[in-house]
Each structure stands twice: as C-alpha cells, then as structure tokens.
gemmi code that builds the backbone of each chain (N, CA, C; Angstrom):
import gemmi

chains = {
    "A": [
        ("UNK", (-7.009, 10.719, -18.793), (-6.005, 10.850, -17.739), (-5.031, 9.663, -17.812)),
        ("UNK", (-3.668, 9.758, -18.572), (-2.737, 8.914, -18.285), (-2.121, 8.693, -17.113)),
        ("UNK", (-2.432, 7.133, -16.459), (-1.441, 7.195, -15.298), (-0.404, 5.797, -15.569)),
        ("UNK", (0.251, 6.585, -14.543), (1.542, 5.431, -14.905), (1.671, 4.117, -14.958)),
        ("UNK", (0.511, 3.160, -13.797), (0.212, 2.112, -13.563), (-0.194, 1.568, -14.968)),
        ("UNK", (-1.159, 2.254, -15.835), (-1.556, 1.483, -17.020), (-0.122, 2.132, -18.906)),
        ("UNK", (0.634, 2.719, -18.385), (1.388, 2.774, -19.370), (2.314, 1.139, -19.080)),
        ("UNK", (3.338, 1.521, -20.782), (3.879, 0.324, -21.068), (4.826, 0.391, -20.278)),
        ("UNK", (5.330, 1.553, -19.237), (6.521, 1.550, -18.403), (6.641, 0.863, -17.008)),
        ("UNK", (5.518, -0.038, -17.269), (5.624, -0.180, -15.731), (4.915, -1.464, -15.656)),
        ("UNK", (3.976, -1.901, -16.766), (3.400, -3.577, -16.877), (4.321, -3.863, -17.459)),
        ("UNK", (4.177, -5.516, -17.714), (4.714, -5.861, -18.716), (5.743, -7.002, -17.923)),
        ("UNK", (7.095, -6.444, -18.392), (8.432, -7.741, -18.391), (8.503, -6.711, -16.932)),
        ("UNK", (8.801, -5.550, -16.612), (9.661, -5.165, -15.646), (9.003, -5.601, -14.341)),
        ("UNK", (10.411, -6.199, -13.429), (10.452, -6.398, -12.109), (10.000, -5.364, -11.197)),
        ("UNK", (8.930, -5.386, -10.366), (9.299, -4.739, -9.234), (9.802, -5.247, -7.865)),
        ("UNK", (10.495, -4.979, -7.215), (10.923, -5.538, -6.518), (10.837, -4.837, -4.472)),
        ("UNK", (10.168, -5.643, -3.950), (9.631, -5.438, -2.451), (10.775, -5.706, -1.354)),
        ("UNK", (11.641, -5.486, -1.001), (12.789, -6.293, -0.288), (12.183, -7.031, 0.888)),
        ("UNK", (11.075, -6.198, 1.338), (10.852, -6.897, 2.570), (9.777, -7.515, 2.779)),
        ("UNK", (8.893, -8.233, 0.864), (7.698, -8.582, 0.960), (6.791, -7.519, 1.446)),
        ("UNK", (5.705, -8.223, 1.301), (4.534, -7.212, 2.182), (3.383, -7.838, 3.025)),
        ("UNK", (3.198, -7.093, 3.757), (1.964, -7.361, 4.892), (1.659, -8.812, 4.504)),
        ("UNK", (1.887, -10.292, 5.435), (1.243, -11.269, 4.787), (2.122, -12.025, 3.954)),
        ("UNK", (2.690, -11.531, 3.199), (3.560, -12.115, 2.322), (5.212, -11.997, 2.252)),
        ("UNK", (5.351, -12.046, 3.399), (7.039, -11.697, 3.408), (7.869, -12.478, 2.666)),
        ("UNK", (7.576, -13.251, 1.860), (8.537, -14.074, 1.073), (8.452, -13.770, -0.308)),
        ("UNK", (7.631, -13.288, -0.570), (7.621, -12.319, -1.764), (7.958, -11.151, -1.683)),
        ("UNK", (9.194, -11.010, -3.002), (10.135, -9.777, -2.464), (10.470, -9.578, -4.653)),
        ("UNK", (9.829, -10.364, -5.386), (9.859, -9.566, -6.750), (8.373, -9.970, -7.431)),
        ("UNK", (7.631, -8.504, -7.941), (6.156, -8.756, -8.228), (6.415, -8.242, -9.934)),
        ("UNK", (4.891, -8.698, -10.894), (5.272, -8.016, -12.013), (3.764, -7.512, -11.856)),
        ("UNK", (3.600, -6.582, -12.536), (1.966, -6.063, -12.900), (1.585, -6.489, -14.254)),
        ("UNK", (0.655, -6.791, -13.695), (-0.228, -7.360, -15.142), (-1.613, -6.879, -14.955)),
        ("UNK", (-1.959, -6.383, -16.599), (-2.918, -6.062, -16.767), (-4.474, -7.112, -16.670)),
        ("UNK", (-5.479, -6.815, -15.717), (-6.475, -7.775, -15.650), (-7.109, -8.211, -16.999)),
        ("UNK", (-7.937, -7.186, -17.556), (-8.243, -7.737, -19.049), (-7.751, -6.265, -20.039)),
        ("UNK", (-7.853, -6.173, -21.208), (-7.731, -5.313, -22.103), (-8.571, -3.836, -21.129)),
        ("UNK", (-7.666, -2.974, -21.433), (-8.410, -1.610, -20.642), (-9.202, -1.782, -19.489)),
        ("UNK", (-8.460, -2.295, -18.481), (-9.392, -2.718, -17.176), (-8.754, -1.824, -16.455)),
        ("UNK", (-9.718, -0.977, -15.917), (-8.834, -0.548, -14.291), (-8.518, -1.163, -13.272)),
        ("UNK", (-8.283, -2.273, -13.258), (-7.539, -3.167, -12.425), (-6.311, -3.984, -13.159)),
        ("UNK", (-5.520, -3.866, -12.354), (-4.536, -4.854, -12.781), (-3.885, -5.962, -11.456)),
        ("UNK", (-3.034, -7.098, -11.742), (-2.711, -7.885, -10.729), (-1.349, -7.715, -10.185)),
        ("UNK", (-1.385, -7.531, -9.188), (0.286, -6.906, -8.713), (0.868, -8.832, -8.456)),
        ("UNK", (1.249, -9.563, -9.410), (1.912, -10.986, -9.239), (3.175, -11.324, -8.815)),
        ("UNK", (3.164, -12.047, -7.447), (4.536, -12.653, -7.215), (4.861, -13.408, -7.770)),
        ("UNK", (6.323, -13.226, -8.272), (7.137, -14.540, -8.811), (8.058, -15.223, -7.710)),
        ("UNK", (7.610, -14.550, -6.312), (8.343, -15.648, -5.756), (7.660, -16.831, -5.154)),
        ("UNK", (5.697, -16.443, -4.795), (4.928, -17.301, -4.581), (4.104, -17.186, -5.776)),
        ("UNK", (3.514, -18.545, -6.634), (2.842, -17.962, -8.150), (1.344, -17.927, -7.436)),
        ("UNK", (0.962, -18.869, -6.071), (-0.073, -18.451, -6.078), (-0.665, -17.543, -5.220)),
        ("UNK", (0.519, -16.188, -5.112), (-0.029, -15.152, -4.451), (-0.235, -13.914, -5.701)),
        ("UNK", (-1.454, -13.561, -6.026), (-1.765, -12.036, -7.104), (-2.864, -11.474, -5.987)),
        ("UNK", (-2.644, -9.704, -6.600), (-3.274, -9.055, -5.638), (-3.837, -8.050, -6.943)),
        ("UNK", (-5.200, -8.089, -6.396), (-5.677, -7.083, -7.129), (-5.804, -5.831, -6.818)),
        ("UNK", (-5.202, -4.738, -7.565), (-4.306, -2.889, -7.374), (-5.296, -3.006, -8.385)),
        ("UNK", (-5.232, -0.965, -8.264), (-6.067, -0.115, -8.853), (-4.991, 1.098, -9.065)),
        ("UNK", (-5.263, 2.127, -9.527), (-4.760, 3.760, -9.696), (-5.505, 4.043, -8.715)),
        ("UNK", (-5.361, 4.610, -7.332), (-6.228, 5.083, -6.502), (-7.168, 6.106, -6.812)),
        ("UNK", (-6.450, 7.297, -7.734), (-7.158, 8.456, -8.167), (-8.349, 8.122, -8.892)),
        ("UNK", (-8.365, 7.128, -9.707), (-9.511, 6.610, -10.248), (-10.597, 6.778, -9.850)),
        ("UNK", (-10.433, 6.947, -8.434), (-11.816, 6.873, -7.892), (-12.022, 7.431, -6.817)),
        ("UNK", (-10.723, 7.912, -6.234), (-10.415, 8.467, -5.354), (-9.405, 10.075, -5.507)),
        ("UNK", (-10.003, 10.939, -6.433), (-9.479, 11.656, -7.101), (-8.623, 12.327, -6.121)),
        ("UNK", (-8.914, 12.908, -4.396), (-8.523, 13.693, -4.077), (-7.571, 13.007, -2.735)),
        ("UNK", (-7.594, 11.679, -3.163), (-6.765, 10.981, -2.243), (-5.088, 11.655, -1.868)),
        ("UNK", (-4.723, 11.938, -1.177), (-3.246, 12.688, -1.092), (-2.354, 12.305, 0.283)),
        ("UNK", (-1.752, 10.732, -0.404), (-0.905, 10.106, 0.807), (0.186, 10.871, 1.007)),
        ("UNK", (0.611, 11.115, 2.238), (2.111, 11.532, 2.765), (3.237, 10.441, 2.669)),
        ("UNK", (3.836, 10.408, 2.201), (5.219, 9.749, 2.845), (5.799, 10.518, 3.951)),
        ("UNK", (6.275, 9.917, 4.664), (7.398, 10.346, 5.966), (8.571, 10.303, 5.288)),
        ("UNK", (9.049, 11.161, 5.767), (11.087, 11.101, 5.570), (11.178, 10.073, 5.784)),
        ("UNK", (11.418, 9.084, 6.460), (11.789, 7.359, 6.268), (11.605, 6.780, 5.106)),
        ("UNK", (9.873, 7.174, 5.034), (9.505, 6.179, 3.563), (10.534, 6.513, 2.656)),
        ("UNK", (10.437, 7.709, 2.229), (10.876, 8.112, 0.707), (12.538, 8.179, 0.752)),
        ("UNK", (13.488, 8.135, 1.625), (14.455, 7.755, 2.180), (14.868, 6.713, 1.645)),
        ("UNK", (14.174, 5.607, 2.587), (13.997, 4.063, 2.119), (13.692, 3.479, 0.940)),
        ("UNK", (12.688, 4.582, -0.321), (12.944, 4.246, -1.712), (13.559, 4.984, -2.779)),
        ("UNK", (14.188, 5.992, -2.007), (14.942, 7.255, -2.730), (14.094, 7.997, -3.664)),
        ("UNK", (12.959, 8.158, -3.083), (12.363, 9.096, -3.829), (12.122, 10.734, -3.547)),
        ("UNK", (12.681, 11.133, -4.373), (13.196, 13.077, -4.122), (12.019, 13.956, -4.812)),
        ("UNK", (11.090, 13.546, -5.431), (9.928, 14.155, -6.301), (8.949, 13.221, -6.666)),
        ("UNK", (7.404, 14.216, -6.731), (6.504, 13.109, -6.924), (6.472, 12.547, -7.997)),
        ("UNK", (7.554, 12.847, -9.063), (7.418, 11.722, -10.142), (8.319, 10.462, -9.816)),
        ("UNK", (9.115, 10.770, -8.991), (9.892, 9.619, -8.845), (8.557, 8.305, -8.350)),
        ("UNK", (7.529, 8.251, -7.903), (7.001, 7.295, -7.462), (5.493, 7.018, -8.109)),
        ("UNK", (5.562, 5.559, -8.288), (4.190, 5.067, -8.777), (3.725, 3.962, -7.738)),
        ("UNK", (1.947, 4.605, -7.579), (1.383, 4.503, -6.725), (0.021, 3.825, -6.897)),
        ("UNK", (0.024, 2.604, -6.422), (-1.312, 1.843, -6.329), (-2.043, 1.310, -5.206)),
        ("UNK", (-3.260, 0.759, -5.067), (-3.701, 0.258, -3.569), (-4.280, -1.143, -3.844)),
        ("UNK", (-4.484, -2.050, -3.271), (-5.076, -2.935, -3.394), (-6.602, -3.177, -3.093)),
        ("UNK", (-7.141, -3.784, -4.317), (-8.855, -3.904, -4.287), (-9.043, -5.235, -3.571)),
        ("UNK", (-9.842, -5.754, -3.076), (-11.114, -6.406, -2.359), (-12.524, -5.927, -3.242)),
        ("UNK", (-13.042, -7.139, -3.191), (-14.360, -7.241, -3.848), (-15.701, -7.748, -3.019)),
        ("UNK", (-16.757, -7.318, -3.106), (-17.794, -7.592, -2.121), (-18.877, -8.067, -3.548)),
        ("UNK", (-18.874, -9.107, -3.787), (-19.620, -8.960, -5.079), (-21.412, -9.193, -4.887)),
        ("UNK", (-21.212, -10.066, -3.503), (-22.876, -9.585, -2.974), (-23.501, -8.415, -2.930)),
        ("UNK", (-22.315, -6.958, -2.366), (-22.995, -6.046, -2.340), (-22.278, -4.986, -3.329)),
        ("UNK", (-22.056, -5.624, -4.639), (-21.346, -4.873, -5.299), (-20.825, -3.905, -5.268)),
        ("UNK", (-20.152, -3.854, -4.303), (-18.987, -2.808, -3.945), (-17.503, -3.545, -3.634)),
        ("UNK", (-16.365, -2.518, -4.462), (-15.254, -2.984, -4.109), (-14.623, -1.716, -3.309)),
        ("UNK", (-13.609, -2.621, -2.434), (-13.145, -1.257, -1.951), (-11.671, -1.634, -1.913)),
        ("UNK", (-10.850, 0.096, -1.602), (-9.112, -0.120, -1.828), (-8.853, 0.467, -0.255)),
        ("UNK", (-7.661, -0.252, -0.326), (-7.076, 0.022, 0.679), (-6.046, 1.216, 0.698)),
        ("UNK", (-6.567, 2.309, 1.425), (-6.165, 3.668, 0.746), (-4.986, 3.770, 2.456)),
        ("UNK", (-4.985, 3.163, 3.185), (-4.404, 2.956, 3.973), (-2.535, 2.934, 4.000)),
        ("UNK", (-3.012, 1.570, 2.884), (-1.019, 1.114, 2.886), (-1.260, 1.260, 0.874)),
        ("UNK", (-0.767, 2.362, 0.588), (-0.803, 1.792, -0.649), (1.009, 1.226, -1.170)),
        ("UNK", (0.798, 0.657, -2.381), (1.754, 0.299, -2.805), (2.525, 1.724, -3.417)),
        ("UNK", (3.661, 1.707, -2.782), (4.482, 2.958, -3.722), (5.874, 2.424, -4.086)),
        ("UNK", (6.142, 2.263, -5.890), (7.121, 1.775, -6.346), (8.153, 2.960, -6.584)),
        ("UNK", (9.488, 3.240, -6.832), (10.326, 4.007, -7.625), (10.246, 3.648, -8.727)),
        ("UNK", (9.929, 5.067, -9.536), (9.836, 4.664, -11.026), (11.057, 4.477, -11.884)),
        ("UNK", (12.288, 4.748, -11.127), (13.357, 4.646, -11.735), (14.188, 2.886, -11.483)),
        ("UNK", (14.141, 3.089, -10.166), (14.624, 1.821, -9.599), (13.810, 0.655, -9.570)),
        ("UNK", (12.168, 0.934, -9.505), (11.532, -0.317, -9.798), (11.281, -0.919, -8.039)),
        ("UNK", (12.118, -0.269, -7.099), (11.683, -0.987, -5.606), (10.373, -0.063, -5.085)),
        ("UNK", (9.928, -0.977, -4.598), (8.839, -0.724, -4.129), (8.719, -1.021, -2.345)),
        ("UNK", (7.725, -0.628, -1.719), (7.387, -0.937, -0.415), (5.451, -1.169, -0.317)),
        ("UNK", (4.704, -1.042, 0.539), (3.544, -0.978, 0.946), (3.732, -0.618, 2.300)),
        ("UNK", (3.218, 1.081, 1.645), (3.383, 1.528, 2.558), (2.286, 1.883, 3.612)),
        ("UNK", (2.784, 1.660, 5.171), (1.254, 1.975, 5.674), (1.970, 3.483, 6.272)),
        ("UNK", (0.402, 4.505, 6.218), (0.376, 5.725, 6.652), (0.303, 5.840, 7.657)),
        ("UNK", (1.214, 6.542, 8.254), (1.379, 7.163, 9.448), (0.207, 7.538, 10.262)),
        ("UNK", (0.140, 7.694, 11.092), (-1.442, 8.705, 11.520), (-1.840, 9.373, 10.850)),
        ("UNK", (-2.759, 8.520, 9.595), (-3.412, 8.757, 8.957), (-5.021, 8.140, 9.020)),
        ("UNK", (-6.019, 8.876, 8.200), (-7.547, 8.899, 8.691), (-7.832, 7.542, 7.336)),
        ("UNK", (-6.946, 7.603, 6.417), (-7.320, 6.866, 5.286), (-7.979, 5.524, 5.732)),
        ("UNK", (-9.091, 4.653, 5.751), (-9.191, 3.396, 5.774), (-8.385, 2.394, 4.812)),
        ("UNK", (-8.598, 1.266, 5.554), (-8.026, 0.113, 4.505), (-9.347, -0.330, 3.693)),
        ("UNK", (-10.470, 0.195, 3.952), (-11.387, -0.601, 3.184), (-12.469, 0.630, 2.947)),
        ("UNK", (-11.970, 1.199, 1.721), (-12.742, 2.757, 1.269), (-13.565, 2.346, -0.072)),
        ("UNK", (-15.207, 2.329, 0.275), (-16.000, 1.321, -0.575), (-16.161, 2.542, -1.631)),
        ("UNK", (-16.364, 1.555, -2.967), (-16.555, 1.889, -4.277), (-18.003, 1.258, -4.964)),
        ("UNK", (-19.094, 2.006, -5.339), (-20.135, 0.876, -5.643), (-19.700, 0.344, -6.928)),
        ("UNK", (-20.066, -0.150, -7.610), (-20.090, -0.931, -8.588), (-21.077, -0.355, -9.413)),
        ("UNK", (-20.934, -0.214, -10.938), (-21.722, -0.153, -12.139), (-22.615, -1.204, -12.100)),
        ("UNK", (-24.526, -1.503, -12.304), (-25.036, -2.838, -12.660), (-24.846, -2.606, -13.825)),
        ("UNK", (-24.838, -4.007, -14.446), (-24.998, -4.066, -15.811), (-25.665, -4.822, -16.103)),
    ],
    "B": [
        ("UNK", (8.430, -14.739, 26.173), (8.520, -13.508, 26.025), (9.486, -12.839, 27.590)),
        ("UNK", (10.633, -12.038, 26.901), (11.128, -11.300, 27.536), (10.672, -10.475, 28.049)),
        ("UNK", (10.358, -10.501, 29.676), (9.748, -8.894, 30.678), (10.830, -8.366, 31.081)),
        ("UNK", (10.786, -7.075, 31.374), (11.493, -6.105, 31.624), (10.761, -5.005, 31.955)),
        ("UNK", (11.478, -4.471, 33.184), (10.677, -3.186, 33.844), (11.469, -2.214, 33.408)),
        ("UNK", (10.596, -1.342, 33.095), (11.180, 0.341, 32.794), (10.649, 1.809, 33.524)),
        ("UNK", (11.289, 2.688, 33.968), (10.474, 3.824, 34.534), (10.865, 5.097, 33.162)),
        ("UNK", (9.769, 5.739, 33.399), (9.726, 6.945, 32.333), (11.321, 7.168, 32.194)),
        ("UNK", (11.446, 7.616, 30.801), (12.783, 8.390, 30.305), (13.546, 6.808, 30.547)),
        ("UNK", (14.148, 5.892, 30.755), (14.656, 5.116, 30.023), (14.166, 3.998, 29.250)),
        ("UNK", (14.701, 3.291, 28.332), (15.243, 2.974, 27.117), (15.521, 1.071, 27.319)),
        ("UNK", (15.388, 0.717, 26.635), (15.690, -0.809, 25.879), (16.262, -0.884, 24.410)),
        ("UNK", (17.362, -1.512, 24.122), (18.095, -1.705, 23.368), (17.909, -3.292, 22.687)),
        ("UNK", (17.395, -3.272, 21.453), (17.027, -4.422, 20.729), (17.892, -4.522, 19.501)),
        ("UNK", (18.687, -5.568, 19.285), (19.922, -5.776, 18.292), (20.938, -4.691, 18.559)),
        ("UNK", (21.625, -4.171, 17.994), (23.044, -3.061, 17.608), (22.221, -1.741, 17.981)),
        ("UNK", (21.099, -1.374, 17.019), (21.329, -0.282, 16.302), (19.073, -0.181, 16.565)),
        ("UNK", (18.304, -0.441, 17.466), (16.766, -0.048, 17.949), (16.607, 0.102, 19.409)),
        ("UNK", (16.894, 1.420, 19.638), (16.419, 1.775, 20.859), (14.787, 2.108, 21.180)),
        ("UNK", (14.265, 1.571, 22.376), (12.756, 2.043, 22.469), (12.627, 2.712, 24.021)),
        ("UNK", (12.557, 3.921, 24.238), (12.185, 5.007, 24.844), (11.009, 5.011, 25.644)),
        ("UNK", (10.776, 4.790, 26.817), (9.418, 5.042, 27.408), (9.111, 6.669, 27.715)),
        ("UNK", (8.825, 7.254, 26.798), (8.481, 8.572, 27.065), (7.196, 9.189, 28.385)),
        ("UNK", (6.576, 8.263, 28.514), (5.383, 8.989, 29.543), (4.383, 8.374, 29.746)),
        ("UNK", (4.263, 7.495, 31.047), (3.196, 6.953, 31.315), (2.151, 7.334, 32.348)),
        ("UNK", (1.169, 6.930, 31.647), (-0.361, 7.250, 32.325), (-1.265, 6.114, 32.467)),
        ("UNK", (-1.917, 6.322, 33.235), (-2.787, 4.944, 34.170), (-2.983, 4.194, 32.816)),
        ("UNK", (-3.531, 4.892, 31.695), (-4.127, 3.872, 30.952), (-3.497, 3.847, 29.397)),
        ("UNK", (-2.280, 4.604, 29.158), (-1.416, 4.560, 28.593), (-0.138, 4.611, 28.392)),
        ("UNK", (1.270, 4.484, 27.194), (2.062, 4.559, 27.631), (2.413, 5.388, 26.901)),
        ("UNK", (3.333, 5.976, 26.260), (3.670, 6.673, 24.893), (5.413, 6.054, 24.904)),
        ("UNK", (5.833, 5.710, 23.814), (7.074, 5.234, 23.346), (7.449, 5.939, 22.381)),
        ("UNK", (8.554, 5.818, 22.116), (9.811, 6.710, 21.214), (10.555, 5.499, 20.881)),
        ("UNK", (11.082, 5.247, 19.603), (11.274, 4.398, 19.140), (12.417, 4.919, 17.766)),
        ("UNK", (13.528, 4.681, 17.944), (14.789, 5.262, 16.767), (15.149, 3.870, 16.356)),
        ("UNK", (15.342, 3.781, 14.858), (15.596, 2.444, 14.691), (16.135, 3.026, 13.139)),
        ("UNK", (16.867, 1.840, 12.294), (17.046, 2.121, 11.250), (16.104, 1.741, 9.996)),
        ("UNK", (16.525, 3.339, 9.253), (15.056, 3.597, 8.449), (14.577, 2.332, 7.436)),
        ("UNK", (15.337, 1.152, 7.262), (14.766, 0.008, 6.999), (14.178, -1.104, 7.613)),
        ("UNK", (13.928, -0.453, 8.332), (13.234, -1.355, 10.128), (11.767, -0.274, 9.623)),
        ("UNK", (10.584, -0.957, 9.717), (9.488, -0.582, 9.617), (8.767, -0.501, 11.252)),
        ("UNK", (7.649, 0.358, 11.967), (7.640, 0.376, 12.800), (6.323, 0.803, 13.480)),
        ("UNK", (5.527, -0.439, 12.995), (3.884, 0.158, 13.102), (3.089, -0.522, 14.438)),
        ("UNK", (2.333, 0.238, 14.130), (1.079, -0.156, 15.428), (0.242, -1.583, 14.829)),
        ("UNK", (0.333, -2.868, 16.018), (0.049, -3.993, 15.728), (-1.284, -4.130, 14.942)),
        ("UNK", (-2.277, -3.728, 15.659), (-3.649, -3.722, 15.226), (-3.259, -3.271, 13.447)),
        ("UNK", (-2.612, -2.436, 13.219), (-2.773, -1.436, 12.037), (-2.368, -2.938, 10.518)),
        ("UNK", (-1.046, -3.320, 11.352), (-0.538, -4.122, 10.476), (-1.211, -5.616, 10.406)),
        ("UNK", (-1.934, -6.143, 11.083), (-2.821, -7.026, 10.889), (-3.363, -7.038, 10.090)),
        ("UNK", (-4.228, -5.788, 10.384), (-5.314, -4.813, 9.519), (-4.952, -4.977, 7.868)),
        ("UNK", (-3.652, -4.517, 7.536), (-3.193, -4.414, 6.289), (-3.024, -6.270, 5.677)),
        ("UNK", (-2.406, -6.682, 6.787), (-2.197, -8.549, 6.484), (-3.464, -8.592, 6.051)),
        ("UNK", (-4.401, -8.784, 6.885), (-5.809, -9.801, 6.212), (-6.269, -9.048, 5.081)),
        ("UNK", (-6.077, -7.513, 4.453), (-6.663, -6.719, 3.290), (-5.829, -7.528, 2.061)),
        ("UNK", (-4.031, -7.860, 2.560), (-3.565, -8.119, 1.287), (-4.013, -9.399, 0.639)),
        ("UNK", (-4.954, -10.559, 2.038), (-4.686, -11.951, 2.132), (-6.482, -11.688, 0.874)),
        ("UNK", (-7.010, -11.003, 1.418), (-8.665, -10.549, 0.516), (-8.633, -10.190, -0.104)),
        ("UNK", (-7.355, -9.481, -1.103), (-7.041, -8.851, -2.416), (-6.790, -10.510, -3.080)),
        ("UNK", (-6.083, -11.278, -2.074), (-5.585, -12.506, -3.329), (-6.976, -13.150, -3.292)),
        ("UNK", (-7.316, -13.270, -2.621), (-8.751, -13.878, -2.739), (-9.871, -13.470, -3.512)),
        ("UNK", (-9.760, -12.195, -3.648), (-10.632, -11.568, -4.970), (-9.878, -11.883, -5.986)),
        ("UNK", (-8.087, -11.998, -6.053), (-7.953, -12.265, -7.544), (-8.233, -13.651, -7.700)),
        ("UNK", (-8.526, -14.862, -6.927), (-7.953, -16.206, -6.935), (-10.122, -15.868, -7.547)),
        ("UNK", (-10.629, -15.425, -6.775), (-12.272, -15.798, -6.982), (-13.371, -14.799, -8.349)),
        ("UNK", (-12.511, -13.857, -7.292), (-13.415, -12.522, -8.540), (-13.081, -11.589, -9.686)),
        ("UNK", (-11.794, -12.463, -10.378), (-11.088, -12.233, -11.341), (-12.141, -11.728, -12.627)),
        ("UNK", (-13.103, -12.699, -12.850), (-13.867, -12.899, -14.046), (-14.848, -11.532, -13.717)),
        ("UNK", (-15.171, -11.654, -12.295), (-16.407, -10.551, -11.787), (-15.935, -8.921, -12.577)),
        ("UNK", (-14.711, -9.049, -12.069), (-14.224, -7.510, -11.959), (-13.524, -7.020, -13.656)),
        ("UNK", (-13.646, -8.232, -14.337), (-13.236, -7.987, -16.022), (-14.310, -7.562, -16.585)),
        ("UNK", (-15.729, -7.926, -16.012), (-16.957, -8.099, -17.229), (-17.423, -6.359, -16.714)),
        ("UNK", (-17.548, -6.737, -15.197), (-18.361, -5.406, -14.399), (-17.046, -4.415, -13.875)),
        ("UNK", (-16.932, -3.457, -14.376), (-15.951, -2.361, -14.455), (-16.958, -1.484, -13.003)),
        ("UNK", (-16.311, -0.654, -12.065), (-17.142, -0.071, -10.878), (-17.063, 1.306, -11.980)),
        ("UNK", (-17.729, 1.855, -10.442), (-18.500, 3.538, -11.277), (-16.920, 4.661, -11.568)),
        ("UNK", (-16.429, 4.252, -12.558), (-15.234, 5.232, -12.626), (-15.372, 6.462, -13.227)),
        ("UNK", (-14.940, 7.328, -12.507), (-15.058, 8.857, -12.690), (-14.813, 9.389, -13.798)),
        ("UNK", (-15.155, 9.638, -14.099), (-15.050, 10.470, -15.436), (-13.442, 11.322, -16.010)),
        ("UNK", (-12.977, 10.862, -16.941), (-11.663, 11.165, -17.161), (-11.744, 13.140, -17.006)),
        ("UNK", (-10.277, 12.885, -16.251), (-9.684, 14.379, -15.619), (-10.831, 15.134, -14.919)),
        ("UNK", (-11.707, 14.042, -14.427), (-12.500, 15.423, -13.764), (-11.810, 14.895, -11.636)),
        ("UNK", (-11.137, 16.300, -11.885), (-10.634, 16.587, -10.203), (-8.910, 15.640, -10.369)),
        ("UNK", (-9.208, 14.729, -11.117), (-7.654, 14.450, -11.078), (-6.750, 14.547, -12.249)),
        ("UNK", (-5.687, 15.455, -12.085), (-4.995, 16.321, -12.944), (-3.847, 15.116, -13.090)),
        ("UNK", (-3.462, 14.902, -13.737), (-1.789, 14.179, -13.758), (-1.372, 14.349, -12.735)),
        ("UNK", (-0.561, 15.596, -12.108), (-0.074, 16.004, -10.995), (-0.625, 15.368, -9.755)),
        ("UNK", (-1.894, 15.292, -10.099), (-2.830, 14.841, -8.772), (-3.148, 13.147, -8.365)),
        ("UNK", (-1.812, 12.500, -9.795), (-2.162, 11.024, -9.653), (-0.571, 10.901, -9.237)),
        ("UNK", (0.005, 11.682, -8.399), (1.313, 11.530, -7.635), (0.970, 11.168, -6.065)),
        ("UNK", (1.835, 10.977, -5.311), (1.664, 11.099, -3.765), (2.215, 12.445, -3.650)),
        ("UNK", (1.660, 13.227, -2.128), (2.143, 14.639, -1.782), (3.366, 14.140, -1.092)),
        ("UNK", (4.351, 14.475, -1.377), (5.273, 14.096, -1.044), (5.806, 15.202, 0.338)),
        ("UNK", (5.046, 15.540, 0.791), (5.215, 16.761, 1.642), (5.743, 17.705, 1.518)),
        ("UNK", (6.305, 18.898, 2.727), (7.167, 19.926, 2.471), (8.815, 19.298, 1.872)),
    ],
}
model = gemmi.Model(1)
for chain_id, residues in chains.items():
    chain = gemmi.Chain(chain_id)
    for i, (resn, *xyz) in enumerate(residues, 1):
        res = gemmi.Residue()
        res.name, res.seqid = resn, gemmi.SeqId(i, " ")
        for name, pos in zip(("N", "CA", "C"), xyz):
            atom = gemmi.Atom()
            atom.name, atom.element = name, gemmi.Element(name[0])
            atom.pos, atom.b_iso = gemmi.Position(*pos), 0.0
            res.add_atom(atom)
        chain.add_residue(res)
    model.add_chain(chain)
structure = gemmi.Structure()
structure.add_model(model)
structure.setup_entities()
C-alpha cells in the first residue's frame, strides 16, 4: 500500500507550511518531514522555525484502516482542497513504552495540500475520534 | 476579562468581521452561534488543550523515544488488507 506520506513527494527538501502553527506551537508555521529510520512507519513532522520542536506522525490508515475524517467546508476552504487527492494526511504518535503501546491522535490530524504544500491540524468537529487511539506494540 | 450581559438572540461583536450569537439558554447550558472568518479557527477549550498537551507528548516521544520506535516497529497491518489507496484519503464529504 503506497501512501503519500512515505513517497519522495512529500519528505525530503519540500516545505510544508502551517500559517497558523499548531496546537502548542504557534510559532512554527514551516515543517519538513523526515523519515525516522530507513522504512519506518513513522516519520518526524520538523520545525524549522523552532529546531527543537519534532513531532512524531504516522499514515493513520496504517493502523487505523477504517479511520474516515470529515473536513467541514471551512477546513477544506481554508486549504483549497476540492478532492481527496488534493490532501495528505497524518496524525501524531505518543509513545507509552512501559506499556508498549503507542497511540495517534486521530482527533486533529495533520492535513497538508498536496499541491500547495499548506497544511493545518486539523481538529474534528463533533467527532467520536480520540486524541489518544492505542496501538500495541510488536515484542521483540 | 471583559463581562458583558446578553439575553437570548443577541450577539457580541469581536474585531471587524466575529460575531457570537447567544442562541438558547438553559439552567445549565448555553448554546452559541458563532460566524467568523474561515481563517479564524473556532474550537471548544477543553478540546484544544487536549490537542496542545498530545502535540507537546509527540515532541517528547521524538526528543526521548526516537531510538524505541526505530528498533520496535508496532503491530502493523498487513499491507492492503481493508485499506485501499482510496481509503488512505480523508472523506471529504458530500
């Protein structure tokens, strides 16, 4: 399953850019994604406007196959997005490594324009999604 | 902090261009209406807290459990089973 988060279109050199920061971080307003290690399903959503703010994102479907956020007419308005390809979509992980479970925040996920590169975090409307939707962990 | 009294059906005007609406109050609630411009975000306090301290524990897993989450990969589903390409979009509604 190719998703967009781990193609070359979207790590790498290109900017994304938050205008209004996010939750916590309002002064960060351009992030880059970077890949955590070689073929990791995680990657670090990094500000370049604070270096020591990185957030660790996932592909939600990963694990959350049947996850299916709404945008509101505002949201997608606000990033001009007219079709679901126009947007790439991640959530941010938290780690519980005592009880080896991580969980994403299926709540506000991150939704970028894949054309324009702006992004928001978005939180859902009256929605049931938690911010903290646990994942166990593989032992190894 | 600015008080101000309002009775049902009118309105407060914040900058140019955010009106907030007291639509209907009840002993133990209120309900508001709220038009603002669509780059004005406009959430419920608790909610956005909520999201603050998740983003502040994402940096904190990357600042701590960077190494954790490279070696130990979680239980990931098995490629294309239930999620189609199509199905790694948002529903973008009607």
């Amino acid at each position: 399953m190719p998703t967009a988060l781990t193609s070359d279109a979207i790590t790498g050199e290109r900017v994304l850019t938050f205008e209004d920061g996010i939750p916590g971080f309002e002064a960060s307003r351009r992030f880059v994604l970077v890949e955590l290690a070689e073929d990791s399903v995680f990657q670090l959503l990094q500000s370049l406007d604070e270096p020591g703010v990185a957030l660790v994102v996932t592909v939600p479907w990963l694990f959350f196959p049947d996850y299916a956020p709404e945008l509101s007419e505002m949201e997608r308005r606000a990033l001009g997005i007219e079709c679901p390809e126009d947007a790439i979509v991640f959530c941010a992980v938290t780690l519980d490594a005592e009880h080896e479970t991580i969980y994403l925040n299926l709540l506000a996920p991150f939704v970028v324009h894949a054309g324009t590169r702006r992004g928001r975090q978005v939180i859902l409307t009256d929605s049931d999604y938690p911010v903290r939707a646990p994942v166990r962990m593989v032992a190894v | 902090m600015l008080v101000l009294s309002r009775k049902q059906g009118e309105s407060i005007i914040i900058g140019n261009d955010i009106v907030v609406t007291v639509l209907e109050v009840r002993p133990d609630h209120i309900r508001l209406g709220i038009d603002a411009p669509r780059s004005i975000s406009v959430h419920r306090e608790e909610v956005y807290l909520e999201v603050m301290r998740e983003n502040a524990a994402a940096v904190a897993t990357a600042d701590r459990d960077a190494p954790v989450l490279r070696r130990t990969p979680p239980a990931r589903r098995e490629r294309g089973a239930g999620a189609s390409e199509e199905g790694s979009r948002p529903d973008l509604g009607p």
